[in-house]
C-alpha positions as CSV (number, residue, x, y, z in Angstrom):
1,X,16.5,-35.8,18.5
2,X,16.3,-36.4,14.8
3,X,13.1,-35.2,13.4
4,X,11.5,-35.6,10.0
5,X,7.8,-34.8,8.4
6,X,6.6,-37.6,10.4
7,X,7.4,-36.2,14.0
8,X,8.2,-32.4,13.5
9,X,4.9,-30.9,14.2
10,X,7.0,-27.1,14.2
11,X,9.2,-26.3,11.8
12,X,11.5,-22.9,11.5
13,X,13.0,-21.6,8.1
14,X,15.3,-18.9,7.4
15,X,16.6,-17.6,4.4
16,X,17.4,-15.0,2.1
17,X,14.6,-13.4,0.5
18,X,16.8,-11.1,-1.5
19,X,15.7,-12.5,-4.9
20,X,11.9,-13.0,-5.4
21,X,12.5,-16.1,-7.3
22,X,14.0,-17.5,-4.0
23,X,11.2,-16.3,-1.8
24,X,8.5,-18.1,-4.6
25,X,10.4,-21.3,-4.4
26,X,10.5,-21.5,-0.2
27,X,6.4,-20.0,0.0
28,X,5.9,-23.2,-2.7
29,X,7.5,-25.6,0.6
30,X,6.4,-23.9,3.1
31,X,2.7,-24.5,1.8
32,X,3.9,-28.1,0.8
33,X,4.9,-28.5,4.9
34,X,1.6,-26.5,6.0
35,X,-0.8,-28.8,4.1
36,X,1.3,-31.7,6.0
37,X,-0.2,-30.2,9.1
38,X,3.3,-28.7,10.2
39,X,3.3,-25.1,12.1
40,X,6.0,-23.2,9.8
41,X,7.3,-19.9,10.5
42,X,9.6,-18.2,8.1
43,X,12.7,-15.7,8.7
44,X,13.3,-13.7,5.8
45,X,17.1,-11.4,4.9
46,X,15.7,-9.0,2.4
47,X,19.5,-7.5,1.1
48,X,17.7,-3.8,-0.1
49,X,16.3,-1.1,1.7
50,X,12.6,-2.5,2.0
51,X,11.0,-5.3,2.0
52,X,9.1,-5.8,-1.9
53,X,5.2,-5.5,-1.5
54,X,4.3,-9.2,-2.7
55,X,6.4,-10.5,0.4
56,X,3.5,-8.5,2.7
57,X,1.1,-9.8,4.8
58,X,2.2,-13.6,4.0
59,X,0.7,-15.6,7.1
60,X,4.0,-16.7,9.5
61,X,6.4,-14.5,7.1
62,X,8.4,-12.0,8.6
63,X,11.5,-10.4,7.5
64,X,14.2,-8.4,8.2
65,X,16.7,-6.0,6.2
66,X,20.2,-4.8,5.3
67,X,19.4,-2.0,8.3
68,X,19.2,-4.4,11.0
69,X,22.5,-5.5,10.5
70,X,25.7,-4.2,12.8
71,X,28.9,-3.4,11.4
72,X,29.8,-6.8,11.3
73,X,26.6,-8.2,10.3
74,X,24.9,-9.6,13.7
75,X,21.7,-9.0,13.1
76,X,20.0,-6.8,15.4
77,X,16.0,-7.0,14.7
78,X,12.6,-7.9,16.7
79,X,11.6,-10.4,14.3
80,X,15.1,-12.0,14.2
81,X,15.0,-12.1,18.2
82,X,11.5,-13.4,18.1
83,X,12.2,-16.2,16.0
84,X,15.5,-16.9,18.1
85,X,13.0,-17.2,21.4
86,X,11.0,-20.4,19.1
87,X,11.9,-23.7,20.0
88,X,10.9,-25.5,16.6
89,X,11.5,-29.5,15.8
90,X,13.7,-28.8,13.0
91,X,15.1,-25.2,12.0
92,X,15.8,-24.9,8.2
93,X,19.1,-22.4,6.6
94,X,18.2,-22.5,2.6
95,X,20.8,-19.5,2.5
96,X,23.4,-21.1,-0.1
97,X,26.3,-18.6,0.9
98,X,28.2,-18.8,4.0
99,X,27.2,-15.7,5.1
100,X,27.4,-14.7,8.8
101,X,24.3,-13.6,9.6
102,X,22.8,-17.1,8.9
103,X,25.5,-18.7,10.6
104,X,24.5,-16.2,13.7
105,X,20.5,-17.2,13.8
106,X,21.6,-20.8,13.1
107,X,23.9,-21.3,16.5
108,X,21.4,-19.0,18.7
109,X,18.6,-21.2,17.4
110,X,17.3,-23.6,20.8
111,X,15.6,-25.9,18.1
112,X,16.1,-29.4,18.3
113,X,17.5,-30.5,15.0
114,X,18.7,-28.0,12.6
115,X,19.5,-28.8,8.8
116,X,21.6,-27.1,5.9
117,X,23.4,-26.8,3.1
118,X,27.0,-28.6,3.9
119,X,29.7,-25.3,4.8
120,X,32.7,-24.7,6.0
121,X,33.5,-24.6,9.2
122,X,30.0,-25.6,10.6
123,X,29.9,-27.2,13.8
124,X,25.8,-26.0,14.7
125,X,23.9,-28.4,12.3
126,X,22.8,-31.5,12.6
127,X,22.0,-32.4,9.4
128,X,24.4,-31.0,6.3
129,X,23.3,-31.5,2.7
130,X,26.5,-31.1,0.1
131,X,25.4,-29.7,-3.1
132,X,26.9,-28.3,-5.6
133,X,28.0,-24.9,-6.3
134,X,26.3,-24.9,-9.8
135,X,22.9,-25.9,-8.1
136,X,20.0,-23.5,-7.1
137,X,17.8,-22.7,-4.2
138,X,15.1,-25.1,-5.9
139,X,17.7,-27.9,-6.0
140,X,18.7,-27.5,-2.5
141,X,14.8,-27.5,-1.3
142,X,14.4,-30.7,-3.1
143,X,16.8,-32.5,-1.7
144,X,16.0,-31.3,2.2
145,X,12.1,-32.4,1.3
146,X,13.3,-35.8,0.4
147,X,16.1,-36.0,3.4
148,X,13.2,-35.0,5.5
149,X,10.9,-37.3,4.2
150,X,13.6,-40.3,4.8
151,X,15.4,-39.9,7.8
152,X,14.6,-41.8,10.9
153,X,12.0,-43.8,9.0
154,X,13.1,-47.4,9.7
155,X,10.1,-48.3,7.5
156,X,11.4,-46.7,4.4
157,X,15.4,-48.2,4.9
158,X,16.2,-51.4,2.6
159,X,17.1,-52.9,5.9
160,X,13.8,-53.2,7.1
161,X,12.2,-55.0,4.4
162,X,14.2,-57.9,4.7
163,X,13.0,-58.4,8.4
């Protein structure tokens, strides 16, 4: 099923929380989708030995690092298996690389509808958003907040106005 703000009333996010720049810009949407009335819970890849103290004790945050990665970078973590047990409405990548260990949570993830940014090969999303490789993680978050503002809204498409 093809979910949006409208009809997702749980909503999954992963990324990687490496840079804090990157983690300010997805708490900004997460507390964009929370004051929607949306459950969100966020999956964190913190690339360092720990995780940086502002990134603590964030409500529905959790987090795991460069550690919990296997040789060939299957994460192997609680908090990665926990989310992977969530059955959310629409699970969000905002990693920008094609990096495994997104890929990895991405095709275990049981949600119903998961977005991304548009890579190669991918074959577990539903929904892909191309952007450029000169755009940032704030780009990419705009565009999936108006994608999943628009999609399966027949009220919003040109279409329907002319009825």
């Amino acid at each position: 099923m093809v979910h949006n703000f409208k009809t997702a009333k749980r909503i999954g996010i992963i990324f990687n929380a490496t840079k804090q720049d990157d983690y300010r810009q997805v708490s900004d949407f997460v507390k964009d989708i929370h004051d929607r009335g949306i459950e969100v819970k966020v999956l964190g890849f913190v690339n360092d030995k720990d995780v940086p103290n502002e990134y603590l004790f964030k409500k529905n945050f959790s987090y795991f690092l460069k550690k919990s990665l296997n040789w060939y970078r299957k994460p192997v973590n609680h908090e990665v298996e926990k989310f992977l047990k969530e059955k959310f409405d629409i699970v969000i990548d905002f990693s920008l690389d094609n990096d495994y260990l997104f890929n990895y949570i991405m095709a275990l993830s049981p949600s119903r509808f998961k977005v991304g940014k548009s890579k190669e090969p991918n074959d577990y999303y539903d929904f892909m958003i191309r952007i450029n490789k000169d755009k940032d993680l704030k780009y990419f978050i705009e565009q999936a907040r108006h994608y999943l503002e628009i999609i399966n809204r027949p009220e919003l498409s040109p279409s329907f106005m002319n009825i």
